[in-house]
C-alpha positions, 0 to 999 in steps of 0.5 A: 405449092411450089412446082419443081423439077422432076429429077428435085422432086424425085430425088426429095421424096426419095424416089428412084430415077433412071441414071440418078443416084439416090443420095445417102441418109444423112446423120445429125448431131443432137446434143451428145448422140448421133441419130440418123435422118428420118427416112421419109426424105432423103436429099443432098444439099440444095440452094436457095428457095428448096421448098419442094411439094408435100407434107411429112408432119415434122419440125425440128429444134435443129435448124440453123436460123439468123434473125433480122428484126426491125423492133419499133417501141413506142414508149408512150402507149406501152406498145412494140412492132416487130418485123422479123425475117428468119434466113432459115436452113434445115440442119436437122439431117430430115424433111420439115414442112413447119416451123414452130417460133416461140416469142412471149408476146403470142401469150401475154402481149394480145398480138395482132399477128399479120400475114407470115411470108415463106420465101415471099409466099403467104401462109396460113400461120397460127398461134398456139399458146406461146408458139407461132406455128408457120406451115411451109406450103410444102417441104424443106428437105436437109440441107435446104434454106428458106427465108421466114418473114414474120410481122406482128403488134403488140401491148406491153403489161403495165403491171407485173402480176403473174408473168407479166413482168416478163413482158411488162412496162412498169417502175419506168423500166420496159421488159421486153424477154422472147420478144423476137420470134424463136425457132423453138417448139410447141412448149406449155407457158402455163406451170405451176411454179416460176420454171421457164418454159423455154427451149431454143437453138442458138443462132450464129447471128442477130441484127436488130434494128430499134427505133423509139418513139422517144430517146431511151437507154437500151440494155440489150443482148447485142452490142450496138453498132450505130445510133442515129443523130436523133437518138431514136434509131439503134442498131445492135448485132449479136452472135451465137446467142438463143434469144434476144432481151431488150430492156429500156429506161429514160435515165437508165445509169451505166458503171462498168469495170474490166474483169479479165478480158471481158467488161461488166456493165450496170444498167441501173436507174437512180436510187438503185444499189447500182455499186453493190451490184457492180461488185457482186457481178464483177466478183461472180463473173470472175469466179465462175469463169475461172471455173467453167472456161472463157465467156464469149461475148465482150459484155456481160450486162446486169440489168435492173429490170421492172421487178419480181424475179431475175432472169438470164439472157446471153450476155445480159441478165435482169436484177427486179427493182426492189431485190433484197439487199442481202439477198443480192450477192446470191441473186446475181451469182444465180443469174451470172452463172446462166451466162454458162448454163442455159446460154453457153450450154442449152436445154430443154428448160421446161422439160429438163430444169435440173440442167441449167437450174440445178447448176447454176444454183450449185455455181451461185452457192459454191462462189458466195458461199451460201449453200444450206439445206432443202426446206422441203423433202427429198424429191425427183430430180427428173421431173419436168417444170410442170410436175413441181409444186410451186412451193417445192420447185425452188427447194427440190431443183434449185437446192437439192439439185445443187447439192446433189452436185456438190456432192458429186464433187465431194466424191469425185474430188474438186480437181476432177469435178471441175475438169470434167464440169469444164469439158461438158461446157466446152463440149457442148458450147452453143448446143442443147444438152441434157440432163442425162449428158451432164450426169453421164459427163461427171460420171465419165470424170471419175473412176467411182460410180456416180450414177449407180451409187449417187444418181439412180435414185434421183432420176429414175427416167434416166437410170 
């Protein structure tokens, strides 16, 4: 425990002092709503160094964190170190005395983690499924900061069975996704299907530090900033992103093409269709963003990843080795329409897939021109990753969410739909949604009722 001054004590744990004032209970904004602080704490905004005495049995998504992390690869052994300080303020609006970090690599990369530091201090972290959770040794009250400093080794999978291509090198390509510990929450990494089991804020800004072993091309979420003489050491800096993918290769390929104000580059390795994808993205790209509003990061980044599934990150986006060719017009689309539905605008991806699933899917189908029917019947919509089967999760959320949506848009007309579509993004840009905020969102563009007539029935947890 740290000790602290009376009157920082008192006015932390909310107690009244003779001539102190007692501050007032702050608000914070989640998502669309506004909710009041819990009331066990109430404080002002303090310093550096704010832990204060006790426990209230609370974290929460809605912390403001920029992450510093010194990434070391070694290529040879299949082997990564991390070094993580996370300068950490609570903007929750109430007291926390945890944080909860989601990184893969506590799940699928047999971590050795070593001790954790709070402000310098040792505590006693554990890891629970995917998540590293790191008591405080007391109370960050609203408004307070603290620096979190986290340390650990891990294996890269050297094959891509089950999820291991998240976390895998293999096919000469290393995957590196949820590497960097997260402020995330406890969330289940087991399903039953390919849903993602991922909820995290965006962070204002991420430096990262990577030094190999051996000279590498590196496909990241940031822009690099510096490379040493030797070519070992890279230096990358990204802002308002929710995580921070590192794909590498010995002879990765880069083609580029400008695309409005903005550059699409591909990472690929010899014998890939690396023309094929630039024109799919290019097209993508140009076609979603003339829909949804401005990208915001300089690059976006198509990335031949190991193998198995696509996967979207901010600004940068993994296309398996061996992907279809006739699928892969429709598979990057998907994957670029990310760019806005999970990056720009966040959600709870396990909990609520149809979020970002259902309209990236309705995105990818509406610019390629590939929207078909359901394979399976007619289902929920308002389930969470963990109630679909793996044989109906694609055709329920991805398919039937879409065209639920193109429905929407038939009955709204296409003029009010993407407006209202285009508001929800601007409105939401770097913060967590809901699926219940999107509904709400196109309802609110269109004098018809969208939610009693189109939208109940699908959702019965929302309406």
């Amino acid at each position: 425990m740290r000790s602290v001054a009376t009157v920082g004590l008192a006015l932390a744990l909310g107690l009244a002092l003779p001539g102190v004032p007692s501050p007032a209970v702050p608000t914070v904004r989640a998502g669309s709503s506004v909710v009041a602080a819990p009331p066990l704490i109430a404080t002002s905004p303090v310093g550096v160094g704010d832990i204060v005495a006790g426990s209230v049995g609370r974290t929460s998504l809605h912390l403001t964190a920029t992450y510093d992390a010194r990434l070391k690869l070694s290529w040879a052994h299949h082997r990564i170190h991390v070094d993580a300080t996370l300068a950490i303020t609570n903007t929750s609006g109430g007291p926390i005395d945890r944080v909860e970090l989601n990184t893969i690599a506590a799940r699928l990369g047999a971590i050795g983690l070593e001790p954790v530091t709070v402000d310098g201090v040792a505590v006693k972290a554990t890891r629970s499924d995917q998540t590293i959770v790191v008591p405080l040794g007391g109370v960050l009250p609203a408004g307070g900061s603290m620096h979190v400093r986290v340390r650990f080794g891990a294996t890269l999978r050297t094959n891509l069975s089950g999820s291991n291509w998240l976390f895998a090198k293999a096919n000469g390509i290393a995957d590196l996704y949820r590497w960097l510990p997260w402020v995330s929450r406890k969330t289940a990494f087991t399903r039953p299907n390919h849903g993602d089991p991922f909820v995290t804020p965006s962070s204002p800004s991420v430096h990262v530090t990577i030094i190999t072993d051996r000279k590498l091309r590196l496909a990241t979420t940031g822009d690099r900033v510096s490379i040493s003489a030797d070519g070992l050491t890279q230096v990358y800096r990204a802002h308002d992103v929710r995580d921070f993918t590192v794909t590498a290769a010995t002879d990765y390929r880069l083609r580029q093409r400008v695309v409005g104000d903005n550059i699409v580059r591909v990472f690929s390795r010899p014998g890939a269709p690396a023309a094929a994808m630039l024109d799919a993205a290019a097209d993508a790209f140009k076609a979603i963003e003339a829909k949804l509003g401005p990208y915001p990061y300089r690059y976006f980044r198509v990335v031949q990843s190991a193998g198995r599934y696509g996967m979207e990150s901010p600004a940068l986006v993994w296309i398996p080795t061996g992907a279809s060719r006739a699928n892969l017009r429709y598979l990057i689309a998907h994957e670029t329409a990310h760019q806005w539905f999970y990056g720009i605008v966040g959600n709870d991806q396990a909990r609520e897939p149809f979020t970002d699933e259902a309209a990236a899917d309705f995105m990818a189908r509406y610019v390629t021109g590939t929207k078909r029917a359901s394979r399976c019947s007619t289902g929920r919509l308002d389930r969470d990753i963990y109630h679909y089967s793996a044989a109906c999760y694609y055709e329920r959320v991805y398919i039937q969410g879409g065209n639920l949506l193109d429905t929407a848009r038939k009955r709204m007309g296409s003029a009010a739909f993407w407006a209202a579509m285009r508001r929800y993004v601007d409105d939401h840009r770097f913060g967590l949604s809901t699926t219940k905020t999107l509904l709400q969102a196109l309802d609110d563009g269109t004098p018809k009722d969208l939610g009693g007539t189109l939208f109940a029935s699908r959702f019965p947890r929302i309406y």
